[in-house]
C-alpha positions as CSV (number, residue, x, y, z in Angstrom):
1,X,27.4,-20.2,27.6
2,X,24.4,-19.0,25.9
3,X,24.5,-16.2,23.2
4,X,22.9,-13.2,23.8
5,X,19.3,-12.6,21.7
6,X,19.7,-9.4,21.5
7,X,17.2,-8.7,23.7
8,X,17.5,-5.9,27.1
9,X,15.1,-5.7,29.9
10,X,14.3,-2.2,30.2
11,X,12.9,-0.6,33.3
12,X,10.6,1.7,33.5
13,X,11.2,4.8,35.1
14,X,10.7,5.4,38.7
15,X,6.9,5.8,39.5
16,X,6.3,9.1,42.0
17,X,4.2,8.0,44.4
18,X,0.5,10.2,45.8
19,X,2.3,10.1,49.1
20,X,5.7,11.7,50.5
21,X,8.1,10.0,53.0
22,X,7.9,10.7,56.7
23,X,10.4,13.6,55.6
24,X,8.3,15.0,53.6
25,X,10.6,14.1,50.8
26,X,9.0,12.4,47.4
27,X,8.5,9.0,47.3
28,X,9.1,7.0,44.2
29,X,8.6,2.9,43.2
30,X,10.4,1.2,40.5
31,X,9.0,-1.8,39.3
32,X,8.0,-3.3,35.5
33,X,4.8,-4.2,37.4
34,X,1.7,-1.4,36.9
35,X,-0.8,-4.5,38.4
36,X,1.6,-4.7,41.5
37,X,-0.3,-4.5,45.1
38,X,2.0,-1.1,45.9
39,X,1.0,0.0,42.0
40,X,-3.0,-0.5,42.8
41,X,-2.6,1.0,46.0
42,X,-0.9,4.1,44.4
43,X,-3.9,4.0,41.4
44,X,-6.8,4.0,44.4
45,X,-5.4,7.0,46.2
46,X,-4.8,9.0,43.4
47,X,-8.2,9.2,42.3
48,X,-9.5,9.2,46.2
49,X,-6.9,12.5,46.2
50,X,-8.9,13.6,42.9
51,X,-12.2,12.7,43.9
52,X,-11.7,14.8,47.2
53,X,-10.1,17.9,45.2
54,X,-13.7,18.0,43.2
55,X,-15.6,17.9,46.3
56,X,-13.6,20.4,48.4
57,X,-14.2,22.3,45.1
58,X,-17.6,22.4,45.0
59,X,-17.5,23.2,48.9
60,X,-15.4,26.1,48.6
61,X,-16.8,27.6,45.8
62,X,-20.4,28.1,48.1
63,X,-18.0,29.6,50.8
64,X,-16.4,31.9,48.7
65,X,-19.4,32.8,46.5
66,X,-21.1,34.4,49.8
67,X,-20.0,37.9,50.1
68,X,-20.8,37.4,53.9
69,X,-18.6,34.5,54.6
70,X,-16.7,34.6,57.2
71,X,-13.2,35.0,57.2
72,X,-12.0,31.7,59.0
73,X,-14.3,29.6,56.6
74,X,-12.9,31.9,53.8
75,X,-9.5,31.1,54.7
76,X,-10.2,27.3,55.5
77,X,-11.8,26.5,52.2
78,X,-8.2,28.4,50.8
79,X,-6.0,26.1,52.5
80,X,-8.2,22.6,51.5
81,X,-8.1,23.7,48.1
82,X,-3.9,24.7,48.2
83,X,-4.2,20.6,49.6
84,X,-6.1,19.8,46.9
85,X,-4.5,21.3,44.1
86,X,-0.8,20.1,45.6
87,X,-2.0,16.7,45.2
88,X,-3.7,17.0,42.2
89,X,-0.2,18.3,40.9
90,X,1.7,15.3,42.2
91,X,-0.5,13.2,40.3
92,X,0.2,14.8,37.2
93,X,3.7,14.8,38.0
94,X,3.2,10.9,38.4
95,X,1.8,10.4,35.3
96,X,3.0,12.7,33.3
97,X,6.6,10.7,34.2
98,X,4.5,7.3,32.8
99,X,3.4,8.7,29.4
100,X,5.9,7.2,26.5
101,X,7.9,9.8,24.6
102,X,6.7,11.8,21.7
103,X,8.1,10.6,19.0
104,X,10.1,13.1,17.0
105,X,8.3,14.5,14.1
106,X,10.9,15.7,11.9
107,X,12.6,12.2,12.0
108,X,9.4,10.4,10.8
């Protein structure tokens, strides 16, 4: 039997995914692999999610700018951007869950 070096794996926590399951429910991935295919994937459609937010942005903002918009693209442009900014949370969410603790300052 070999002796222990005194070393532990230890496993990131869970990774919440840009996507929910069928359910609806959250969807997370566990892994100690950020270069993973399922990590990339997760990476790519996070910043598409992002990268759409800013554009439905700037599209809304011309809509609700104009006085004299109507109310169907009024309320359109509200529910792209409630889509936009729920997506924009998750990703937070997700990395926010990634970033390493703070280390506490009173202890240092």
């Amino acid at each position: 039997m070999e002796p222990l070096t005194g070393r532990t794996h230890v496993t990131p926590p869970p990774r919440l995914l840009p996507w929910p399951s069928p359910e609806g429910n959250p969807c997370y991935l566990v892994t100690d692999d950020d270069g993973s295919y399922l990590s990339r994937l997760a990476d790519d459609l996070e910043a598409v999610q992002l990268a759409t937010g800013a554009d439905v942005l700037g599209l809304a903002r011309k809509v609700l700018d104009d006085p004299a918009s109507p109310y169907r693209e009024v309320r359109f442009a509200g529910l792209r951007l409630a889509e936009c900014l729920s997506d924009a949370l998750r990703v937070a969410e997700s990395r926010g869950m990634r970033l390493p603790p703070v280390p506490d300052t009173e202890d240092a």
